[in-house]
C-alpha positions as CSV (number, residue, x, y, z in Angstrom):
1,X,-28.9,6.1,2.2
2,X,-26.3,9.0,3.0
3,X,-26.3,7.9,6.5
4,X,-25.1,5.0,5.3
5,X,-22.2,6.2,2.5
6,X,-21.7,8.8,5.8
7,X,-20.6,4.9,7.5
8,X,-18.9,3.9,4.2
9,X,-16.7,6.5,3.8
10,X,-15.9,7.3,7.5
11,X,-14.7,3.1,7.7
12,X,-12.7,3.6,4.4
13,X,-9.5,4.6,6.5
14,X,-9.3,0.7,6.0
15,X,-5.5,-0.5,6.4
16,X,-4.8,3.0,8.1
17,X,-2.9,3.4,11.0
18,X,-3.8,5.1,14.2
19,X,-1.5,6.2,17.0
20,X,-2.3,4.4,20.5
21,X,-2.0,7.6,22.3
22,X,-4.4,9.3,19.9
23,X,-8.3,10.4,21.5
24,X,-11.0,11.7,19.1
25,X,-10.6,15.3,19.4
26,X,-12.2,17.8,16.7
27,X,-9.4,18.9,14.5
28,X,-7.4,15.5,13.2
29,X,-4.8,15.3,10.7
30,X,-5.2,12.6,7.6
31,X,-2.1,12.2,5.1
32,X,-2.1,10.3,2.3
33,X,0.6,9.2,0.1
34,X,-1.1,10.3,-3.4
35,X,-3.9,11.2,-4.9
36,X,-5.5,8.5,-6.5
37,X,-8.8,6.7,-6.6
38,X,-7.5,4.7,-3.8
39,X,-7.3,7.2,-1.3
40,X,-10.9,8.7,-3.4
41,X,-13.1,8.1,0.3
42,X,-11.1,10.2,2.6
43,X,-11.6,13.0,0.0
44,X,-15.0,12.1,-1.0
45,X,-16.0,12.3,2.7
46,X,-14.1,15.7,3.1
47,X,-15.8,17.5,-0.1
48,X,-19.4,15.9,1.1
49,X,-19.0,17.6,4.4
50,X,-19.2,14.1,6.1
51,X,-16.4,14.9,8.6
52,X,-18.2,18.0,9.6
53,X,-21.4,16.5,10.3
54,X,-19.0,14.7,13.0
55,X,-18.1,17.4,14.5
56,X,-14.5,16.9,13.1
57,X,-12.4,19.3,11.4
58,X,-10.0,17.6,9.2
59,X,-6.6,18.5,7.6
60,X,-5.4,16.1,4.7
61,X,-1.8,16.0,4.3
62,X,-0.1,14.6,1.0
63,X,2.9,12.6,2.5
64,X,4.6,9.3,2.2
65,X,4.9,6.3,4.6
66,X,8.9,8.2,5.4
67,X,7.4,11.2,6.6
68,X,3.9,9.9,8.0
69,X,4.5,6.9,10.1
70,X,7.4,9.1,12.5
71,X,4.6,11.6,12.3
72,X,2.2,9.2,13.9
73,X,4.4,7.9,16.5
74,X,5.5,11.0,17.6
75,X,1.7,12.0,18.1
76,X,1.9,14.7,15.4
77,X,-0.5,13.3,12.5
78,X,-3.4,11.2,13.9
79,X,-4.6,8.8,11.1
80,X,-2.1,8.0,7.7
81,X,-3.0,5.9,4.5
82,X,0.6,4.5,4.2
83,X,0.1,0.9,6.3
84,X,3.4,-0.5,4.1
85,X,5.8,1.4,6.8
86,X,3.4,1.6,9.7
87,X,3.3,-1.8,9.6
88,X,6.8,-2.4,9.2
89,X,7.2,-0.2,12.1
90,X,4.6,-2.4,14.4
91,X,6.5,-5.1,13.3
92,X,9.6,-3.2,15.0
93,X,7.7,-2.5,18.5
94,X,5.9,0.8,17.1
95,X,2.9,2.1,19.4
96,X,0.6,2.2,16.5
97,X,-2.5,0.2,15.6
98,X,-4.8,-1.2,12.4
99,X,-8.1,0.7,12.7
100,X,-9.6,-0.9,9.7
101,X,-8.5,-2.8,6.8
102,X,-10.6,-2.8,3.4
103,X,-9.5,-6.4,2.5
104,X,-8.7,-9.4,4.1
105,X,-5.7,-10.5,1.6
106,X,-3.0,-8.4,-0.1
107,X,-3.9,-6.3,-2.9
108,X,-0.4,-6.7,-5.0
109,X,0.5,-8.6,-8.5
110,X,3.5,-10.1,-9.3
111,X,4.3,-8.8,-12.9
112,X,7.3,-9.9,-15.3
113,X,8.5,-7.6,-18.0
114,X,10.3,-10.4,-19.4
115,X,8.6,-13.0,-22.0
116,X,10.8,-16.0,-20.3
117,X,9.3,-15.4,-17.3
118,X,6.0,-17.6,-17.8
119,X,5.2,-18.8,-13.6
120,X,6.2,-18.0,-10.6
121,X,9.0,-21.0,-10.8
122,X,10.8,-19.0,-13.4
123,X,11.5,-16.4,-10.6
124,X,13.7,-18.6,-8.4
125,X,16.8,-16.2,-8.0
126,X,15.2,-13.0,-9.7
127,X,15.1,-10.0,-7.9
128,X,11.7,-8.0,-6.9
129,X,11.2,-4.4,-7.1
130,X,9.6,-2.9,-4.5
131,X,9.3,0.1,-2.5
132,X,11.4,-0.1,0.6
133,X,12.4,-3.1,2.1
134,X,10.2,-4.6,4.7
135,X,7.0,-3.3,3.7
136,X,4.0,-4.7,2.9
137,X,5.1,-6.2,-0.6
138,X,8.3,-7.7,1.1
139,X,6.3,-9.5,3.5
140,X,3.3,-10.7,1.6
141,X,5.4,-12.0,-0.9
142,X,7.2,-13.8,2.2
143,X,4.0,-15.3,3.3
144,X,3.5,-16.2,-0.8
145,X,6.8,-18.2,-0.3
146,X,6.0,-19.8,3.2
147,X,2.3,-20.5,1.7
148,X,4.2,-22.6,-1.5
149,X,7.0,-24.0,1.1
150,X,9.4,-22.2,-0.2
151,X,12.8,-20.9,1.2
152,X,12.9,-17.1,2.0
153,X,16.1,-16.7,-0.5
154,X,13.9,-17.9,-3.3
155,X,13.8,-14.3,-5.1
156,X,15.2,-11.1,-3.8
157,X,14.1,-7.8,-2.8
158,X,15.5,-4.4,-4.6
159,X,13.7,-1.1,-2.8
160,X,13.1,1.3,-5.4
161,X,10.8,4.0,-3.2
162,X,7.2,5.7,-3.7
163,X,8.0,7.8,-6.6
164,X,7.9,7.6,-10.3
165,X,11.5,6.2,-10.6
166,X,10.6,3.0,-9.5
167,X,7.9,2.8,-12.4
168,X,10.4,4.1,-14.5
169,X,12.4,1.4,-13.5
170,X,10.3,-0.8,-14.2
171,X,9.0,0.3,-17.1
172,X,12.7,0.6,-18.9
173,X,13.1,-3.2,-18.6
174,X,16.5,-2.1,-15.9
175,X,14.2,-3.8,-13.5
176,X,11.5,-5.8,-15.2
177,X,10.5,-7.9,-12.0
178,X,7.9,-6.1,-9.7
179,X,5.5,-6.8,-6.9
180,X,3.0,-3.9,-8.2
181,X,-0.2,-2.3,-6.4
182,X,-3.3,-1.5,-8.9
183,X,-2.7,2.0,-9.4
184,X,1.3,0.9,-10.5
185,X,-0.5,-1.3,-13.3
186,X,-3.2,1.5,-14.2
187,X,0.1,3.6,-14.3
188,X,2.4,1.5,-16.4
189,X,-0.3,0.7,-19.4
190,X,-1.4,4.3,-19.4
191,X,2.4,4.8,-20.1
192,X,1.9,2.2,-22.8
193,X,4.8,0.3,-20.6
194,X,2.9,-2.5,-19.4
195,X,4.4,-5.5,-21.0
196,X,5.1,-9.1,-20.4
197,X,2.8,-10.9,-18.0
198,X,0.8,-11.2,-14.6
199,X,3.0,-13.7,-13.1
200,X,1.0,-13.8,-9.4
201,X,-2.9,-12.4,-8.7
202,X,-3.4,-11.7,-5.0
203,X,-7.2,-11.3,-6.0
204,X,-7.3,-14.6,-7.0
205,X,-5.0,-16.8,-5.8
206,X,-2.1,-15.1,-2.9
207,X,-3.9,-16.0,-0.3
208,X,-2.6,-14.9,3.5
């Protein structure tokens, strides 16, 4: 059994990205963009020693898909837990690759702040908030619109970055239309914000 959660939690740098030019070597560097419950197998492996029994000596770094995915590309970080900008930069030519992905659809919900907004037909013309455009919200909500035949103008895109202004944002009602990942929802009720409605459930329906 801990041979196998050894397995489990090594494999859970699902959806990061890996440098091509990187080889296994015994001191890597791991960033992650927070610390949350979503990032909780990187760390779990580090405080059970399961790196070590590897033979690997790891340094987790707390850093954003801005300051990560250059990192990776220039060879200085080895593995990163932000694939929204590492993929935006493969997208762009960048020498980087998908080691593992946890899921094989997006994990995001479209969420409206405002009661009119009942379906995703009332958003025609609304702007999304994301994080920066490009990223992995921008471009599964573009395959949510190709999936529905839709035109690519059919809502638009405002980057609102990583940090707690875009919740704030959002949370205010100044931008009450968001593509949000489960720790922004976790986030918003624990504020008491989380109003309106699910609009969108990748889970269960944005399939891409």
């Amino acid at each position: 059994m801990r041979s196998r959660w050894k397995s489990i939690a090594a494999l859970s740098i699902a959806a990061w990205m890996l440098p091509l030019s990187a080889h296994a070597a015994d001191k890597i560097k791991i960033s992650v963009p927070a610390d949350n419950a979503t990032f909780a197998p990187i760390f779990i492996a580090d405080q059970k020693g399961y790196f070590k029994d590897e033979g690997l000596e790891v340094e987790i770094l707390n850093a954003g898909g801005g300051v990560s995915t250059p990192a990776l590309i220039a060879g200085d970080l080895q593995f990163s837990g932000s694939p929204a900008s590492a993929l935006s930069a493969i997208m762009k030519g960048g020498d980087l690759r998908v080691v593992i992905s946890s899921s094989n659809h997006p994990q995001y919900w479209l969420w409206s702040l405002n009661d009119s907004v009942k379906s995703f037909d009332d958003l025609k013309g609304k702007t999304l908030a994301i994080v920066t455009r490009g990223d992995s919200m921008e471009i599964a909500t573009r395959l949510y619109l190709k999936q529905k035949n839709l035109s690519a103008d059919y809502v638009g895109f405002t980057p609102l970055g990583p940090d707690a202004g875009r919740l704030a944002a959002i949370a205010s009602g100044a931008q009450p239309y968001a593509v949000l990942m489960r720790v922004d929802i976790a986030q918003l009720r624990q504020m008491g914000a989380l109003k309106g409605r699910e609009v969108v459930n990748s889970t269960a329906r944005w399939r891409c």
